[in-house]
C-alpha positions as CSV (number, residue, x, y, z in Angstrom):
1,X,-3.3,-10.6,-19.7
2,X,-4.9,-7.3,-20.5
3,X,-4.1,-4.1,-18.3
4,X,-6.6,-1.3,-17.7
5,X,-6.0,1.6,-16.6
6,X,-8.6,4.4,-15.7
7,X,-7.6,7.8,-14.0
8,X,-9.7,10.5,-15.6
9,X,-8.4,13.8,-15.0
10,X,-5.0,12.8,-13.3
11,X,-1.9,14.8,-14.1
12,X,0.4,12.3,-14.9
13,X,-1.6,9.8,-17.1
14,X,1.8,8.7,-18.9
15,X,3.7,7.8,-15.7
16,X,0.7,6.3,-14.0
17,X,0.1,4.6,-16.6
18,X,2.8,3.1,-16.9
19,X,3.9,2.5,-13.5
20,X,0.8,0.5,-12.6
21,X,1.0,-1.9,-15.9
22,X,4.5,-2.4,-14.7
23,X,3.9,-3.2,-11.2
24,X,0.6,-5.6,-12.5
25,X,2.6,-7.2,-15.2
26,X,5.5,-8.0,-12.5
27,X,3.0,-9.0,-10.2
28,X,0.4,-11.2,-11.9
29,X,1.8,-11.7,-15.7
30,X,3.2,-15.3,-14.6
31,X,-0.2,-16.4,-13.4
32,X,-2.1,-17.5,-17.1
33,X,-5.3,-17.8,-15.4
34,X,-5.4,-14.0,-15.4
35,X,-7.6,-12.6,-18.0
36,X,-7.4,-9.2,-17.5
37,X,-6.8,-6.6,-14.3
38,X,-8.4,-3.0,-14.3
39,X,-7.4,-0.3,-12.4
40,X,-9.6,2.7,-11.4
41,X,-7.6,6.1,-9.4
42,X,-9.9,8.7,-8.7
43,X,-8.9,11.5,-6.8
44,X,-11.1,13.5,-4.2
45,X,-10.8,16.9,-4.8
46,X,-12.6,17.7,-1.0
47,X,-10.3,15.9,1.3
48,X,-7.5,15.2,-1.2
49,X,-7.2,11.9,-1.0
50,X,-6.9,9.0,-3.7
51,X,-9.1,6.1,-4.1
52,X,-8.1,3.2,-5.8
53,X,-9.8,0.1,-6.9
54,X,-8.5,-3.2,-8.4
55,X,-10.7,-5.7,-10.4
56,X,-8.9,-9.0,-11.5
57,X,-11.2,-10.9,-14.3
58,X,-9.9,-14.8,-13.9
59,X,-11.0,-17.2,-16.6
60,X,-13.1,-19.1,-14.2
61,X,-15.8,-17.6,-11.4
62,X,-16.3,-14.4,-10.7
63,X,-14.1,-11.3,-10.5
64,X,-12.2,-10.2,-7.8
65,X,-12.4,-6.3,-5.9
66,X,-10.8,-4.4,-3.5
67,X,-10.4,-0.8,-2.9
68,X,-9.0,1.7,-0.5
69,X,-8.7,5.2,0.3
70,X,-5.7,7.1,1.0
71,X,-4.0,10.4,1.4
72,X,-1.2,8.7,-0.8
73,X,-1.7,6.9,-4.0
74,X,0.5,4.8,-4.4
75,X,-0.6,3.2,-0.5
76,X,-4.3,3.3,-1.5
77,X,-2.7,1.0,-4.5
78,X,-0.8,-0.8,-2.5
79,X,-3.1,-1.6,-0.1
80,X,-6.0,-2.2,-2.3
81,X,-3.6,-5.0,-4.3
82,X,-3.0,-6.4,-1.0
83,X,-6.8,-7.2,-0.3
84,X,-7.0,-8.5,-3.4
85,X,-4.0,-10.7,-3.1
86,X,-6.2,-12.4,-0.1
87,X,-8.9,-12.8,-3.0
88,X,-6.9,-14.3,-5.3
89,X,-5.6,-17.3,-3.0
90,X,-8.5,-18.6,-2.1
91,X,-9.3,-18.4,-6.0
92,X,-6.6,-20.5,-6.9
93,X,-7.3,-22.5,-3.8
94,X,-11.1,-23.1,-4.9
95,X,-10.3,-23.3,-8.8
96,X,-6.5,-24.9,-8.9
97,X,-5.6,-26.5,-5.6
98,X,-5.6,-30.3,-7.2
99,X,-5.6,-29.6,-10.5
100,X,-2.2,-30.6,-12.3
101,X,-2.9,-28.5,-15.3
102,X,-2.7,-25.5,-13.5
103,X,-0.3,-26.6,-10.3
104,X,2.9,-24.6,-11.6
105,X,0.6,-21.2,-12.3
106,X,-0.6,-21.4,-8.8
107,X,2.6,-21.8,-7.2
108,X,4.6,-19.0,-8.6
109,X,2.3,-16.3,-7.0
């Protein structure tokens, strides 16, 4: 599974960066039918608050979004990973539900 992570301009790039492909790689590394997951953090310099969107590229159908807005961060990441999370089951639903292939991928998340 690739891991993208896009914050132009943020101060902290290398702890970012490595914070979110830890937290993706913990949360969706197990699942194989996970191409790749792209993060996007833009910051709002008017209001300052932090938006955050995930994209999740599955090997089958379309990819999956969410986004949120936050005075925090790390809760617009969090709660942008939890809309996609409601994405992602009816994925596996729609894509793995009776397939035997893929039963033990879909179980783990």
């Amino acid at each position: 599974m690739k891991i993208f992570v896009i914050a132009k301009g943020h101060p902290n790039q290398e702890r970012l960066q490595e914070f979110y492909r830890e937290t993706l790689e913990e949360k969706y590394g197990n699942l194989n039918f996970i191409n790749a997951v792209s993060v996007t953090v833009k910051q709002d310099t008017f209001d300052s608050r932090s938006h955050v969107s995930v994209r999740i590229d599955p090997s089958h159908g379309h990819s999956l979004y969410a986004d949120s807005t936050d005075q925090s961060e790390h809760s617009a990441f969090k709660k942008a990973l939890k809309k996609v999370r409601h994405q992602l089951e009816k994925y596996k639903e729609t894509h793995y539900k009776s397939s035997p292939k893929y039963r033990n991928d879909a179980a783990v998340y």
